[in-house]
N, C-alpha and C positions, 0 to 999 in steps of 0.2 A: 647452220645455214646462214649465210649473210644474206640482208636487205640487199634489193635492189631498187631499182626506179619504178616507180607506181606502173602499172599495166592496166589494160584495159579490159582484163576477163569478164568483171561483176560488171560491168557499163552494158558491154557485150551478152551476157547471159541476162541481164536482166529486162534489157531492149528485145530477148526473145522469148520472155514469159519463161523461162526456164528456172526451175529452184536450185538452190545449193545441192539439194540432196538428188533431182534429178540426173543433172550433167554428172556429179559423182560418181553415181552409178553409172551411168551410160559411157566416161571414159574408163573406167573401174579403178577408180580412184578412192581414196578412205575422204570423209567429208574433213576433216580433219587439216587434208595436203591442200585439199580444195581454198577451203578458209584461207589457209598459210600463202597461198598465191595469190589470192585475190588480194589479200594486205600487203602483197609486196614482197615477199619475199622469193628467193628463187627458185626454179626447181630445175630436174635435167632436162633434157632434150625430148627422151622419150617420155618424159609427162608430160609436155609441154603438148606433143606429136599426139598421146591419148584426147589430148583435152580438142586439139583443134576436129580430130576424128569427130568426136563425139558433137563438135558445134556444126556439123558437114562443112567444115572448112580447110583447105589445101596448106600444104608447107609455103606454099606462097604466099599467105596470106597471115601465116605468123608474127610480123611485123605491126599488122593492124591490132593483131592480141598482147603482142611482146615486145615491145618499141625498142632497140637496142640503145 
């Protein structure tokens, strides 16, 4: 997996009282992929698409989580 550009996930989950291990679960994500994106690194589409599901946030709004 390459690095990418810092994102705003942890900023984002953490501004909503949400834990590592909750949003994990709730995208069904392993805690592990979770960690790995919040540090930056990248993931596909469809994690990406889990993760915002599970923040109740829209594809529109992916930019706000994943800054291109």
């Amino acid at each position: 997996m390459e690095k990418e550009k810092t994102n705003n996930l942890k900023t984002i989950r953490e501004q909503r009282l949400i834990s590592k291990t909750e949003l994990a679960r709730e995208a069904e994500i392993s805690l592990v992929t979770l960690d790995r994106i919040e540090k930056g690194y990248d993931c596909r589409l469809a994690t990406k698409r889990k993760i915002l599901e599970a923040l109740k946030m829209t594809l529109e709004d992916k930019n706000d989580v994943f800054p291109e």
